[in-house]
PASEBA-1860 file (N, C-alpha, C; in nm, 3 decimals):
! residues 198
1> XXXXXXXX> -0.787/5.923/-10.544/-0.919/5.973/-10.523/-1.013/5.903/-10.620 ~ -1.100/5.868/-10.557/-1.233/5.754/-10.647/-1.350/5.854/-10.652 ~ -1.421/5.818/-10.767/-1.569/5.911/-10.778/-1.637/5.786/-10.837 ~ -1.737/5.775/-10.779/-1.825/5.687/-10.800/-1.960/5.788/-10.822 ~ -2.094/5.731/-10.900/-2.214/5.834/-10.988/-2.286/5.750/-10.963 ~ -2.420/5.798/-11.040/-2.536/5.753/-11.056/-2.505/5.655/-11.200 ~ -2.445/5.688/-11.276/-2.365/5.663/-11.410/-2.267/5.731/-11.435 ~ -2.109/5.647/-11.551/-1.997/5.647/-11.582/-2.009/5.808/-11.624
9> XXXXXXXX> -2.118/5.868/-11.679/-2.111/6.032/-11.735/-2.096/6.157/-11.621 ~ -2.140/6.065/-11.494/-2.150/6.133/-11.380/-2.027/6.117/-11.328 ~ -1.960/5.997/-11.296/-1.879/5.979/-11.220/-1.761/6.053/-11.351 ~ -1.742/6.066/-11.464/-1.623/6.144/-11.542/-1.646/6.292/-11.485 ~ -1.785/6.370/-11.516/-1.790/6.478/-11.517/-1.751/6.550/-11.421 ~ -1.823/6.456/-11.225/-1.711/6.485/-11.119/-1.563/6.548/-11.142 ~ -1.538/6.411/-11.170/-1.379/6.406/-11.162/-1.320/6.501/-11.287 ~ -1.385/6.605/-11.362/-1.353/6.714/-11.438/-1.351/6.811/-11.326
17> XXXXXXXX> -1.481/6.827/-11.288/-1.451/6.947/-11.225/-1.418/6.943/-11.070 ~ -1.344/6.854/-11.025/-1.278/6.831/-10.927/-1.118/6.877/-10.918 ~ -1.107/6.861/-11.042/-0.956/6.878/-11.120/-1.006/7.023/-11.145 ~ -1.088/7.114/-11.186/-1.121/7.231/-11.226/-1.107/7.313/-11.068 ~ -1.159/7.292/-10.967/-1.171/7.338/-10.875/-1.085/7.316/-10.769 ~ -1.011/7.176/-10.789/-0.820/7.191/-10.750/-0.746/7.095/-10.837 ~ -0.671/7.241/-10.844/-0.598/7.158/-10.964/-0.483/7.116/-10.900 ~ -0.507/7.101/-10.760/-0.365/6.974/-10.713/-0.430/6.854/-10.750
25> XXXXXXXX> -0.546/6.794/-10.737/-0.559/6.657/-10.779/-0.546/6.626/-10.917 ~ -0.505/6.696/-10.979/-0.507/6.675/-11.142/-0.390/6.494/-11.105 ~ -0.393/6.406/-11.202/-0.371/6.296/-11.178/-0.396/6.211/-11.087 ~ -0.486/6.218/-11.004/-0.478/6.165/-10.889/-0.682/6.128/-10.870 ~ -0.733/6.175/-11.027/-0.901/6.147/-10.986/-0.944/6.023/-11.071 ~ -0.973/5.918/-11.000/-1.002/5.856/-11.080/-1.168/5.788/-11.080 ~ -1.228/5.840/-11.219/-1.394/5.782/-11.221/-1.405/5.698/-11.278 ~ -1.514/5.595/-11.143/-1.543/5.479/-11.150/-1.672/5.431/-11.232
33> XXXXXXXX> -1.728/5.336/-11.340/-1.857/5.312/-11.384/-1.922/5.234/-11.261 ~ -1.830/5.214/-11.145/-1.913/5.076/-11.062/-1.802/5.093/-10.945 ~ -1.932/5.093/-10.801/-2.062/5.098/-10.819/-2.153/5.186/-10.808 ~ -2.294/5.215/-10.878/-2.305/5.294/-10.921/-2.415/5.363/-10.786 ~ -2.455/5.511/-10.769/-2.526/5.546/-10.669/-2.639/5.501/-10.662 ~ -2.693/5.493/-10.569/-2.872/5.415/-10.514/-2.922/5.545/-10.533 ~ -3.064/5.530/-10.559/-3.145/5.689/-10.585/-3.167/5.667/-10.378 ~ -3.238/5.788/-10.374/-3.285/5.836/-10.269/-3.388/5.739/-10.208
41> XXXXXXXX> -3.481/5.697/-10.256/-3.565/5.571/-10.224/-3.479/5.425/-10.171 ~ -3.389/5.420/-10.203/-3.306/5.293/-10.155/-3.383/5.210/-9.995 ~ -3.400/5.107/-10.022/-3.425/5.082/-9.894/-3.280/5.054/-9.776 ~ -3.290/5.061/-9.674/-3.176/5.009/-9.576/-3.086/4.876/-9.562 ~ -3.141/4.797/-9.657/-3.096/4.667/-9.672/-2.955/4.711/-9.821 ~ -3.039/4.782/-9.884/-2.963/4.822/-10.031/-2.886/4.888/-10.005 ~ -2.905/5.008/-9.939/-2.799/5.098/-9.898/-2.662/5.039/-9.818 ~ -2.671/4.930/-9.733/-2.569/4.852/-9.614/-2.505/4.780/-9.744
49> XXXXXXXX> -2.587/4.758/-9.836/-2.517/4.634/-9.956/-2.438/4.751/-10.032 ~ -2.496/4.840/-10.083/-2.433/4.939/-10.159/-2.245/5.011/-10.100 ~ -2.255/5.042/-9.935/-2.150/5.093/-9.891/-2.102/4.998/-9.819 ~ -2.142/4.847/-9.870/-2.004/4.730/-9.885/-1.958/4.738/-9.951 ~ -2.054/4.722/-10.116/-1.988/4.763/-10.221/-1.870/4.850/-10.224 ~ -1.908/4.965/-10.184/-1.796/5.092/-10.228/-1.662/5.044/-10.175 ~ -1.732/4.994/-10.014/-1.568/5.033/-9.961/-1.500/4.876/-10.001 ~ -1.517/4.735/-10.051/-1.443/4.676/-10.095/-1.391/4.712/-10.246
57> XXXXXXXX> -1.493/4.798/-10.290/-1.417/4.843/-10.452/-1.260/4.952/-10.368 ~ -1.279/5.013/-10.274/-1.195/5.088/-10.201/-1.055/5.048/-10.157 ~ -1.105/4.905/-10.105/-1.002/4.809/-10.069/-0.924/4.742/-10.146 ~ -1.014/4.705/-10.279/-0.928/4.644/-10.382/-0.821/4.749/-10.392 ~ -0.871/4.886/-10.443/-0.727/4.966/-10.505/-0.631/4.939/-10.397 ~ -0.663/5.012/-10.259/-0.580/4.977/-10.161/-0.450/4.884/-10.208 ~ -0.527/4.728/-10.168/-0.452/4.592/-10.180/-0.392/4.648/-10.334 ~ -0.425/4.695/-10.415/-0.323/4.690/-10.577/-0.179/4.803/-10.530
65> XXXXXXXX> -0.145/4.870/-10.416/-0.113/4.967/-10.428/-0.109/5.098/-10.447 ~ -0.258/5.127/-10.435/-0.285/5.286/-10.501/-0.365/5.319/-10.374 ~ -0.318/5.435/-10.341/-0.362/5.516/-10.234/-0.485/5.572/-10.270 ~ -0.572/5.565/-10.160/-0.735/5.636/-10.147/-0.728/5.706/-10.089 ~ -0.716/5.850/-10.050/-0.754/5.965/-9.986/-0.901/5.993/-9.955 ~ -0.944/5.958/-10.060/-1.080/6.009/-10.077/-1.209/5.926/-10.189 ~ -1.323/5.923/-10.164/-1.447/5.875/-10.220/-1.483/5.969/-10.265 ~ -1.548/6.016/-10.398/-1.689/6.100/-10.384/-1.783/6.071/-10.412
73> XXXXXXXX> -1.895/6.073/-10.377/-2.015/5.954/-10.438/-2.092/6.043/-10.495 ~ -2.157/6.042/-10.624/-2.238/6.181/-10.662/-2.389/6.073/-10.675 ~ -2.452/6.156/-10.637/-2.579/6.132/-10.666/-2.710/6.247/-10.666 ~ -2.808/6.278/-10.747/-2.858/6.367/-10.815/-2.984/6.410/-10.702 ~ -3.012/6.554/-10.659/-3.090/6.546/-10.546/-3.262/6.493/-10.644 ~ -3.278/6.562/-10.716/-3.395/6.488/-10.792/-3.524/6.603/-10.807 ~ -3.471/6.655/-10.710/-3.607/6.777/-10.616/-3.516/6.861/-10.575 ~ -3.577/7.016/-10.597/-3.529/7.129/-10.481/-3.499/7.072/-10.367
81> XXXXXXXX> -3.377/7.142/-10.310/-3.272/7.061/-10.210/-3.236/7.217/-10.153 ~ -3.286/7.293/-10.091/-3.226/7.440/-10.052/-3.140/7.400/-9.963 ~ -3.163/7.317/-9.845/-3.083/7.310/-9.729/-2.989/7.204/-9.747 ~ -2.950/7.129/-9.853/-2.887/7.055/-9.897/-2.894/6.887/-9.747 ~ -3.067/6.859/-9.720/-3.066/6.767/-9.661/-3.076/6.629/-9.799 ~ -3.023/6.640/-9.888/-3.021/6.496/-9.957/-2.885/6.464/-9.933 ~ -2.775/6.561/-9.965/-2.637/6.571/-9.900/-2.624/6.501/-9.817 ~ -2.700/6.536/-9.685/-2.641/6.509/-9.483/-2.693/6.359/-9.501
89> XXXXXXXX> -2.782/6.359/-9.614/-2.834/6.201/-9.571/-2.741/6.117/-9.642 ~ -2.713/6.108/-9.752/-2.652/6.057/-9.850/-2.460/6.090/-9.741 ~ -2.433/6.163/-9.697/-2.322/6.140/-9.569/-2.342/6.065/-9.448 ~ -2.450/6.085/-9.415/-2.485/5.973/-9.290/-2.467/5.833/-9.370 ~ -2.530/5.792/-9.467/-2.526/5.648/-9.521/-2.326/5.650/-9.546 ~ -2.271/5.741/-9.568/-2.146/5.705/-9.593/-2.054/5.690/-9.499 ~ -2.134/5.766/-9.356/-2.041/5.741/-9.277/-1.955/5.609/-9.229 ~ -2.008/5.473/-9.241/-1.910/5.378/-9.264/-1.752/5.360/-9.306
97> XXXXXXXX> -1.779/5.435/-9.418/-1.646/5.475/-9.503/-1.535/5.546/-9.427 ~ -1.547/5.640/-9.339/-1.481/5.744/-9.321/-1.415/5.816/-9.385 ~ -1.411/5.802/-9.551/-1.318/5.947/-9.595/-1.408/5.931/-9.718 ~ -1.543/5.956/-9.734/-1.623/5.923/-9.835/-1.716/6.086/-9.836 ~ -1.722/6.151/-9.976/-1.808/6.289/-9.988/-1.908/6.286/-10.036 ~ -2.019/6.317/-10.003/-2.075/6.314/-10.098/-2.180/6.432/-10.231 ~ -2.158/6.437/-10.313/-2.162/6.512/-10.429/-2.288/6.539/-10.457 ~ -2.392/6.624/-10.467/-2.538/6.610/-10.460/-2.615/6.711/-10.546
105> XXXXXXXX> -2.594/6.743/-10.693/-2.639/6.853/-10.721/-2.808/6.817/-10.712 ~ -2.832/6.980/-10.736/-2.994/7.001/-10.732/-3.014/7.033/-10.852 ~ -3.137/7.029/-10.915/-3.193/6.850/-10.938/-3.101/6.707/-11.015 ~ -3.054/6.805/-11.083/-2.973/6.707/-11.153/-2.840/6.786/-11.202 ~ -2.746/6.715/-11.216/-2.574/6.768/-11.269/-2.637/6.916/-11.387 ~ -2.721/6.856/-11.492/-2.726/6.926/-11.556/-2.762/7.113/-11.501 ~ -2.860/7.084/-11.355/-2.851/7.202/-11.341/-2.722/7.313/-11.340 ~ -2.654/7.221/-11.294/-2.492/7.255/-11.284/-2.443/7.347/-11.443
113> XXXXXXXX> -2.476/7.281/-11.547/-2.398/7.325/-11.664/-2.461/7.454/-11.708 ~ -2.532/7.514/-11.651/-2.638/7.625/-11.694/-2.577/7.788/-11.584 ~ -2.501/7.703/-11.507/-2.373/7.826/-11.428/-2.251/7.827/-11.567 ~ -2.197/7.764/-11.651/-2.115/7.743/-11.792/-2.163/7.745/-11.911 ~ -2.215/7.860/-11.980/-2.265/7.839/-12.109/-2.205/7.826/-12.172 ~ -2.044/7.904/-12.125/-1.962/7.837/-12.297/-1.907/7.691/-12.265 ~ -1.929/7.646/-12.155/-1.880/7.494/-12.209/-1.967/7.431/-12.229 ~ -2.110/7.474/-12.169/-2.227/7.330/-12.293/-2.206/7.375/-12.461
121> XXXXXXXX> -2.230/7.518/-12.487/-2.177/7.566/-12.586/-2.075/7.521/-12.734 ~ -1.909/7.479/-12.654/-1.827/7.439/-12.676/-1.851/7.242/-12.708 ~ -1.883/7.210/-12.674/-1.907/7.087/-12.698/-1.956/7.030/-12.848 ~ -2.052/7.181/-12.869/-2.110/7.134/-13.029/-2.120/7.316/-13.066 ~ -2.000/7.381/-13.125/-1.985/7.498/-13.120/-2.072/7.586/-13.217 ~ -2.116/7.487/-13.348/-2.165/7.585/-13.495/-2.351/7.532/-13.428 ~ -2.351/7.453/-13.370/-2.489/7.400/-13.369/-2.591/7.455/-13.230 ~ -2.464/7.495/-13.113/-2.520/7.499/-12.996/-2.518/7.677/-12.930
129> XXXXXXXX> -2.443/7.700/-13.036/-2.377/7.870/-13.036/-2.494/7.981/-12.973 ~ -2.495/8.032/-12.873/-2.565/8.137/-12.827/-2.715/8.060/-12.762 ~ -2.716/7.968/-12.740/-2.874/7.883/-12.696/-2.881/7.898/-12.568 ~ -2.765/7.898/-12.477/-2.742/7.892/-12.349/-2.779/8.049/-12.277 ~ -2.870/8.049/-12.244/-2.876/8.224/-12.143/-2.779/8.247/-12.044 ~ -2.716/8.376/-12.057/-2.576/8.402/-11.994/-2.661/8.510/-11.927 ~ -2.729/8.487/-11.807/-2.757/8.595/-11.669/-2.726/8.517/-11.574 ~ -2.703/8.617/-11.476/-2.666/8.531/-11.301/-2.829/8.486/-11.227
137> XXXXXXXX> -2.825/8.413/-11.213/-2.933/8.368/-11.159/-2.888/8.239/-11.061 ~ -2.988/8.201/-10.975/-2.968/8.059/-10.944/-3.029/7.970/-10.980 ~ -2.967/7.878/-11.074/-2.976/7.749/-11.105/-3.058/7.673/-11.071 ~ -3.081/7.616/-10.931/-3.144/7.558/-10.879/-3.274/7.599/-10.917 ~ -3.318/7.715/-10.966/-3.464/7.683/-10.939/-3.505/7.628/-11.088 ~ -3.435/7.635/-11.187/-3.445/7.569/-11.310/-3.506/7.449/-11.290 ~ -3.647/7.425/-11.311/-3.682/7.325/-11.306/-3.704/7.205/-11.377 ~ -3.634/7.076/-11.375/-3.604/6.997/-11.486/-3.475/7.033/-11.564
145> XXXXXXXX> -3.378/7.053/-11.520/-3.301/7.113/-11.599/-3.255/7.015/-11.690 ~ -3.215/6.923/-11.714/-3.209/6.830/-11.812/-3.273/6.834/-11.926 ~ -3.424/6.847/-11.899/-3.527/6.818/-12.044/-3.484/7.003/-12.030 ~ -3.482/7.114/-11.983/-3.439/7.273/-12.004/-3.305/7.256/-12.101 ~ -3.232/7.222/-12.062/-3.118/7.178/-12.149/-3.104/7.102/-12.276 ~ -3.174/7.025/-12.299/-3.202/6.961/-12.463/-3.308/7.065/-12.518 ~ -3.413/7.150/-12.470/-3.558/7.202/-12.514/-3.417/7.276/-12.564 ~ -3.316/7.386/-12.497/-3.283/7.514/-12.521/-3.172/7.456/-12.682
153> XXXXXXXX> -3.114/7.285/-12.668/-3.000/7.299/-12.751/-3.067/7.257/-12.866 ~ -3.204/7.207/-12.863/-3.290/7.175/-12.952/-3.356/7.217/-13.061 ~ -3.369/7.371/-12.989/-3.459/7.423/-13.054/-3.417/7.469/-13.222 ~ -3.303/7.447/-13.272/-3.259/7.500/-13.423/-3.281/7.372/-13.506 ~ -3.317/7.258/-13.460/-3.346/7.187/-13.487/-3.198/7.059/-13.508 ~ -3.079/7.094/-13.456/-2.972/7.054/-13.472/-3.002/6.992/-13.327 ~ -2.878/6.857/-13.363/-2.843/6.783/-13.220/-2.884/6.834/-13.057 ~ -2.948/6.785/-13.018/-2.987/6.821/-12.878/-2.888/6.796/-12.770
161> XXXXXXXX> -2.882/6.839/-12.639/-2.799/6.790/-12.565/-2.818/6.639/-12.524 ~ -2.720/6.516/-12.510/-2.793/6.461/-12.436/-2.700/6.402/-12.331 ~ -2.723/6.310/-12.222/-2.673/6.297/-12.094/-2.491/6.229/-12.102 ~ -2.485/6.165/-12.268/-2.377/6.150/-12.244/-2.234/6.293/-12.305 ~ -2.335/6.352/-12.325/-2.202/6.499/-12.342/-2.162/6.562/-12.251 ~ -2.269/6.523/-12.104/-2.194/6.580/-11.933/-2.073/6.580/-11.897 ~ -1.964/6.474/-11.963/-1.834/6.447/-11.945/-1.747/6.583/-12.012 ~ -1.790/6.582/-12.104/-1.738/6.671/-12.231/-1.752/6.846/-12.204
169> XXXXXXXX> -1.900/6.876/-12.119/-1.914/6.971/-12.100/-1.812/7.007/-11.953 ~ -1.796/6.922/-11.895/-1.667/6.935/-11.762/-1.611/6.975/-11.788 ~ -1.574/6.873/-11.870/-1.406/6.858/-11.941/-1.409/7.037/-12.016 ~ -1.476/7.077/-12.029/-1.464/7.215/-12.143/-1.432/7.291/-12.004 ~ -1.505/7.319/-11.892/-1.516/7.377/-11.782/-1.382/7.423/-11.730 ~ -1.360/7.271/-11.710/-1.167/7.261/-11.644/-1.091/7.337/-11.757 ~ -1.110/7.254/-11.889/-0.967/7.350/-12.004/-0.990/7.486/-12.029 ~ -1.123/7.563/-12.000/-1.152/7.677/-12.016/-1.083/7.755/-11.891
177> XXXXXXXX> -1.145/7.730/-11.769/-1.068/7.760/-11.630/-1.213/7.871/-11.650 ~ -1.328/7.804/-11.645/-1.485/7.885/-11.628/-1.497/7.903/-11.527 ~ -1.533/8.033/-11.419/-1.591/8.063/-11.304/-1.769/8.056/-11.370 ~ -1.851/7.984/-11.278/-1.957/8.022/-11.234/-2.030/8.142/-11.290 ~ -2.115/8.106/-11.356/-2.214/8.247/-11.387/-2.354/8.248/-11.333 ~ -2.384/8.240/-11.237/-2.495/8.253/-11.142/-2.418/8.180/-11.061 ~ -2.548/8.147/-10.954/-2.534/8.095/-10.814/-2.585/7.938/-10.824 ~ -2.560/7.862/-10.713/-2.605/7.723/-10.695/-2.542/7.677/-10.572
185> XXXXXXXX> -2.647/7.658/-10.475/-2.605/7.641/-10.344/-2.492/7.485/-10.348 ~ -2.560/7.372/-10.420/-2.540/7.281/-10.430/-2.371/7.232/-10.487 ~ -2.329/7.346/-10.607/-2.264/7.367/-10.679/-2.141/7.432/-10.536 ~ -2.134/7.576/-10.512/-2.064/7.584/-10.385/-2.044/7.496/-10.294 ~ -2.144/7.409/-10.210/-2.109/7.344/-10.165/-1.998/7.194/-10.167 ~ -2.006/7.138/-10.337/-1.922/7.069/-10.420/-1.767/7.159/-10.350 ~ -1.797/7.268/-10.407/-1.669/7.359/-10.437/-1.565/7.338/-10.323 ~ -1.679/7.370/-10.194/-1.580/7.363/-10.067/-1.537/7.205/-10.088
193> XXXXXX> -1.603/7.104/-10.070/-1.557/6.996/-10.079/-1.430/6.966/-10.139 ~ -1.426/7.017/-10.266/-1.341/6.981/-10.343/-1.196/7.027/-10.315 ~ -1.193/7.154/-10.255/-1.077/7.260/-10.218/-1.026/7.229/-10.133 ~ -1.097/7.129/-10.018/-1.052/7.063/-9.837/-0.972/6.977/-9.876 ~ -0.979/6.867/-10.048/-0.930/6.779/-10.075/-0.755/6.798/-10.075 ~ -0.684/6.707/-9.993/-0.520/6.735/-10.063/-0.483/6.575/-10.092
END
């Protein structure tokens, strides 16, 4: 199983909680730095170049011997995404592939880590301790959650979050065995994905 990102922090953090959400693929996920996702603006020329890209990076493993079951391509919706049409589009461009998913949080992964406070938490434990708000809510409407996420780990004046601790905060997710503390359409939808996987 391949995960390909927007960047190497994206494509690890996937493949954490892919392994978190089945833990039959545990050995079997492997994240790629390259190549990396096209934003949403891509023109049609980039996109046909892009899912050559993928599927000869696909083929290489193939030809080495290592079985592909599966793609996941993550890429960040950017904007409120309720009906998850950045998803259907970002699958239509993959349909080429045929066994290619694609991964789409709203707005960005980080909204994601704000359903896990103790694993952004855990990452920097004496510095980041209690910053994270633990109510159920949905995520998604957090707006900016990224710059929400450094403002909140910021504020003691200690280390802020920044984009390359996304791996780390997964990784806490999976070894914790964290359910979800609010909602995130985007986030469920991952979930099913991930669970269809064998």
């Amino acid at each position: 199983m391949l995960v390909f990102g927007e960047n190497y922090n994206d494509s690890q953090s996937i493949g954490h909680l892919l392994v978190h959400l089945n833990p039959r693929l545990a050995g079997r996920v492997r994240p790629l730095p390259r190549p990396t996702s096209l934003t949403r603006q891509a023109k049609a020329k980039a996109v046909r170049s892009w899912v050559t890209e993928l599927d000869r990076t696909i083929r290489g493993y193939e030809a080495g011997g290592r079985q592909v079951t599966a793609a996941l391509v993550h890429r960040d919706a950017d904007d409120p995404d309720p009906d998850g049409a950045v998803a259907i589009a970002l699958s239509n461009d993959l349909a080429p592939l045929g066994r290619a998913h694609p991964v789409v949080p709203v707005e960005e992964i980080e909204a994601w880590w704000f359903l896990f406070p103790d694993a952004v938490e855990a990452v920097r434990p004496s510095a980041w301790r209690d910053t994270i708000p633990r109510r159920a809510r949905d995520v998604e409407r957090i707006r900016n959650p990224k710059q929400e996420l450094q403002r909140l780990t910021g504020r003691r004046k200690k280390a802020r979050y920044e984009e390359a601790e996304s791996p780390r905060v997964a990784e806490f997710v999976r070894q914790l065995g964290l359910r979800p503390q609010g909602s995130s359409a985007s986030y469920h939808r991952f979930g099913a994905v991930a669970r269809s996987l064998t």
